[in-house]
C-alpha positions in Angstrom: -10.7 -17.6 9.0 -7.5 -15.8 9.5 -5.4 -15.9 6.1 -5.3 -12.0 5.4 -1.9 -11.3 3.4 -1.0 -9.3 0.7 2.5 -8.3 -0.6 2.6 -6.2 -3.6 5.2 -4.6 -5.5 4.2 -1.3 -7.2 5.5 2.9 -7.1 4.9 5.0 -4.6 1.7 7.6 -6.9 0.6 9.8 -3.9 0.7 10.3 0.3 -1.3 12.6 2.4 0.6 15.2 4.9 1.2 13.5 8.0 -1.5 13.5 10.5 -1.7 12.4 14.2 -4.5 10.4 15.8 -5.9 11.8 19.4 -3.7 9.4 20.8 -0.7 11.1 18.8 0.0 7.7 16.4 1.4 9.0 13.0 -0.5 8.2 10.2 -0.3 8.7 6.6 -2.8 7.7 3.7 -1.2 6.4 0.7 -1.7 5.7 -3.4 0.0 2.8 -5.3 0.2 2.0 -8.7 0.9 -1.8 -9.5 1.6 -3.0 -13.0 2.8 -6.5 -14.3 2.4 -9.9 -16.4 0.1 -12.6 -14.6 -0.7 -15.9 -15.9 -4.0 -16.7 -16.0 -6.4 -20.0 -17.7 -2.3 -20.5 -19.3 -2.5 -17.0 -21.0 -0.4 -13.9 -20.2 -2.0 -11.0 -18.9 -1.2 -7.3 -18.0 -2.4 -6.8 -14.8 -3.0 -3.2 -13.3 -3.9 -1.2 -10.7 -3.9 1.5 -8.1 -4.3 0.7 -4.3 -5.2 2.8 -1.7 -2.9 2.3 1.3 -2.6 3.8 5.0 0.2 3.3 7.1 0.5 4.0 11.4 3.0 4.0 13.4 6.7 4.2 12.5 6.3 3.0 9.1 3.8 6.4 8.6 7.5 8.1 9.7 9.1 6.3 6.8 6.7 6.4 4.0 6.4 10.4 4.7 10.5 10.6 3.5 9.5 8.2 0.5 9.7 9.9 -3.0 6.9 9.9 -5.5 7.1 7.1 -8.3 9.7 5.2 -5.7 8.9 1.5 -6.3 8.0 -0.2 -3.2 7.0 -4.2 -2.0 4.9 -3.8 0.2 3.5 -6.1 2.8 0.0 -6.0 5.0 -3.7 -7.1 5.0 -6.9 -5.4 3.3 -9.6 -4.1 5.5 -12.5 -1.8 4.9 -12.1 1.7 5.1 -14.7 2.0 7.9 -18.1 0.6 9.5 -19.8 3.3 6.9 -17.2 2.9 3.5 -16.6 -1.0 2.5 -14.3 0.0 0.2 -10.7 -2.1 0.8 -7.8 -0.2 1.7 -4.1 -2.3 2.5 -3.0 -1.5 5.6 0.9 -1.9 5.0 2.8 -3.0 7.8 5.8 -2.9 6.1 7.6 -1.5 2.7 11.2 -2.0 1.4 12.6 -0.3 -1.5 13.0 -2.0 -5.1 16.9 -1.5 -6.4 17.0 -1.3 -10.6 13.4 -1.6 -11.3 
């Protein structure tokens, strides 16, 4: 298999200070909040949510500027959080700014 790609509009809800790894790679950990109409069996639905993100490298740079409730697409692949915590994080690789929404 190799298909992992997700890209997502949503607002920018909450991001962690800054850190470093050892190696000195900026990383930041990141909270989204998605909201809009699907269509699903032919019906409408409302679909929501909130989705944990991290970002590394220069985008980690960029996303620590962003403003809170800034709506965002972003783009990237899901992962687990680690070997112990199977719970999916995106790992954005990249996020551009929504004008007039």
């Amino acid at each position: 298999m190799k298909r992992n790609e997700v890209v997502i509009d949503g607002r920018l809800l909450k991001r962690s200070a800054l850190r470093y790894t050892p190696a000195g790679t900026p990383v930041i950990d990141l909270l989204f909040a998605h909201r809009s109409l699907q269509i699903e069996a032919g019906g409408r639905r409302e679909a929501r949510c909130e989705i944990a993100a991290v970002a590394i490298g220069e985008l980690a740079l960029r996303l620590s500027a962003a403003k809170i409730n800034q709506p965002l697409q972003i783009s990237g692949f899901l992962a687990q959080n680690s070997i112990g915590n199977r719970r999916l994080v995106l790992h954005a690789v990249d996020a551009e700014p929504i004008d007039g929404k």
